[in-house]
C-alpha positions as YAML, in Angstrom:
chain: A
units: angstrom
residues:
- id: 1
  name: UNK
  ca: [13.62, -7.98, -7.17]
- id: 2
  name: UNK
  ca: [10.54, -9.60, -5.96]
- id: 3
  name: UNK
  ca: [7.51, -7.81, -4.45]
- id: 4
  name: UNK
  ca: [5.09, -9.24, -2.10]
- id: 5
  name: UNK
  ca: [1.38, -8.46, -1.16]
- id: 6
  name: UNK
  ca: [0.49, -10.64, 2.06]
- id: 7
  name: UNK
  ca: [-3.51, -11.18, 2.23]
- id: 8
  name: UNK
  ca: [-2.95, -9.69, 5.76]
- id: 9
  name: UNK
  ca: [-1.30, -6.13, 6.51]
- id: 10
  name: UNK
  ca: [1.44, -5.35, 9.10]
- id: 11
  name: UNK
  ca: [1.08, -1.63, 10.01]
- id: 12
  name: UNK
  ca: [0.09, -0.34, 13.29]
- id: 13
  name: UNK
  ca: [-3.60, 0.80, 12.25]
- id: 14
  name: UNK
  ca: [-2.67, 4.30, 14.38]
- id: 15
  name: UNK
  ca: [-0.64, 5.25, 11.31]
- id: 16
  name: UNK
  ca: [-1.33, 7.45, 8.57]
- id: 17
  name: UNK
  ca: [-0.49, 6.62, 4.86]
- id: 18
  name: UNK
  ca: [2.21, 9.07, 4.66]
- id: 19
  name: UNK
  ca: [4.03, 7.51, 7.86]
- id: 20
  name: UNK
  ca: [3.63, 4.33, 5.85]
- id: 21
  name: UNK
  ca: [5.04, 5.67, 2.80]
- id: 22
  name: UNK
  ca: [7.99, 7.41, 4.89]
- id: 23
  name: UNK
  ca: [8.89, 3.69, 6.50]
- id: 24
  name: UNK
  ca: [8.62, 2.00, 2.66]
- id: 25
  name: UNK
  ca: [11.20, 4.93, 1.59]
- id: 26
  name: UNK
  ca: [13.97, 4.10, 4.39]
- id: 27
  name: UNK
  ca: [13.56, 0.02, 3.96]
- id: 28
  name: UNK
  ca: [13.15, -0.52, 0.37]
- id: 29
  name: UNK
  ca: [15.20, 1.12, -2.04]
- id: 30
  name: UNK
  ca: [13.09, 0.53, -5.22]
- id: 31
  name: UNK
  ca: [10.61, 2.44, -3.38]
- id: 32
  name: UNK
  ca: [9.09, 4.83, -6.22]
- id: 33
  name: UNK
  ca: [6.82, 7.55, -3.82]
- id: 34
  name: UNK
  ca: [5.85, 9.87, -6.31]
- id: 35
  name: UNK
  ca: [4.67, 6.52, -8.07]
- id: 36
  name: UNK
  ca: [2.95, 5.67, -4.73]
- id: 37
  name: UNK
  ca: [1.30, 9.03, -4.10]
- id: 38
  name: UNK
  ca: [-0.29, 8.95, -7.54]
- id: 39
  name: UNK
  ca: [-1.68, 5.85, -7.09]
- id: 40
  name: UNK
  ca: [-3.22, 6.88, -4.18]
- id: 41
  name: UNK
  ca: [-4.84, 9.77, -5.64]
- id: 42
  name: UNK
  ca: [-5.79, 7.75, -8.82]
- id: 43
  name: UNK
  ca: [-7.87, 5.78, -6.00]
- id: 44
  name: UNK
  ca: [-9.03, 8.51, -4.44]
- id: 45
  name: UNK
  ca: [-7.46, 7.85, -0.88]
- id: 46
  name: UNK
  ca: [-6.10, 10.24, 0.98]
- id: 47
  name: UNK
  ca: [-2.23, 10.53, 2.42]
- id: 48
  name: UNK
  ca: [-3.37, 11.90, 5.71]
- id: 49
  name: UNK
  ca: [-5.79, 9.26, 6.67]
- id: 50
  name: UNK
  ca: [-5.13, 6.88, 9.35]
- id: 51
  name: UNK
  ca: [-5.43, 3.00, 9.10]
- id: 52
  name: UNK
  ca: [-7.94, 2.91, 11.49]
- id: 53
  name: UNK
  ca: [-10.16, 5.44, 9.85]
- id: 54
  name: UNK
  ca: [-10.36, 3.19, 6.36]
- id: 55
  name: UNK
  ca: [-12.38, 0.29, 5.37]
- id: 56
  name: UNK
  ca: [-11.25, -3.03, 4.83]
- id: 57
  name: UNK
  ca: [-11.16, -2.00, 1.02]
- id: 58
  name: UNK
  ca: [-9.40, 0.86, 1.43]
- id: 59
  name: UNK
  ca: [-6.78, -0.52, 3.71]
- id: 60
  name: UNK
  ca: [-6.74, -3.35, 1.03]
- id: 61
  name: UNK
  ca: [-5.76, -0.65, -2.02]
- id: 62
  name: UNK
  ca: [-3.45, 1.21, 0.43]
- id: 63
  name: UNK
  ca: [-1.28, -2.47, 0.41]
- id: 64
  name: UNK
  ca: [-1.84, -2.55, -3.05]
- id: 65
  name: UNK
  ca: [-0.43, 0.99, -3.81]
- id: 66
  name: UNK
  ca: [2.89, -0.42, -1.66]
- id: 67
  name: UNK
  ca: [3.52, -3.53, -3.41]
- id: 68
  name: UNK
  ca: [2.77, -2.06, -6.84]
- id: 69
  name: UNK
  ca: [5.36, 1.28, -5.81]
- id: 70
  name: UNK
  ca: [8.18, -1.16, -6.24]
- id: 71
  name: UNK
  ca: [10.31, -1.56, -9.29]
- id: 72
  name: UNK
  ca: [10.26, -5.04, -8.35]
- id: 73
  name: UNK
  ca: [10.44, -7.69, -11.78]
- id: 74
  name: UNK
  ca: [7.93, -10.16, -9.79]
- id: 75
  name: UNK
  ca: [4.73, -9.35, -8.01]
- id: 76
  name: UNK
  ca: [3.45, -12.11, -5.84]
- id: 77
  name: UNK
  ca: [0.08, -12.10, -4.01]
- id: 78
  name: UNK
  ca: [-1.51, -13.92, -1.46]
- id: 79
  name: UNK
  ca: [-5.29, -12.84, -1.37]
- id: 80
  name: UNK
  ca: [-7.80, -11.71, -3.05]
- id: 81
  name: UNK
  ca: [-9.95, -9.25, -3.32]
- id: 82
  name: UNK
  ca: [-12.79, -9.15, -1.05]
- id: 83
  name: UNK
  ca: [-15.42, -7.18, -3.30]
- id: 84
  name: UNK
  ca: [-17.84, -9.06, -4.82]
- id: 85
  name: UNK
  ca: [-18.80, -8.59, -8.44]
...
């Protein structure tokens, strides 16, 4: 099983995290939520918060929290991160 991040997202910024996290649990099987939800508050983001309401970062870690949910045996990414160190 492979998991992939795309530098871009493809969610409707009107949703919230948890309507995310609902669509993730019906298409993808290896889907580990209680994985995802800890994630999220180990980055300090919030379920209820919509897209539209998050910064580019947090929108960012919200893709990141997806891809890494998966029991996938492959991660494969396509950006990088846009802070700057």
């Amino acid at each position: 099983m492979i998991s992939y991040l795309p530098e871009r997202t493809y969610f409707d910024n009107t949703q919230k995290v948890s309507e995310i996290f609902d669509y993730f649990e019906c298409f993808y099987k290896d889907f580990d939520r209680q994985l995802a939800e800890k994630l999220l508050k180990d980055l300090d983001l919030d379920i209820n918060s919509r897209l539209s309401k998050m910064s580019k970062g947090m929108r960012e870690k919200i893709q990141l929290v997806l891809v890494m949910s998966r029991k996938a045996k492959l991660y494969i990414s396509s950006f990088t991160s846009s802070s700057k160190r």
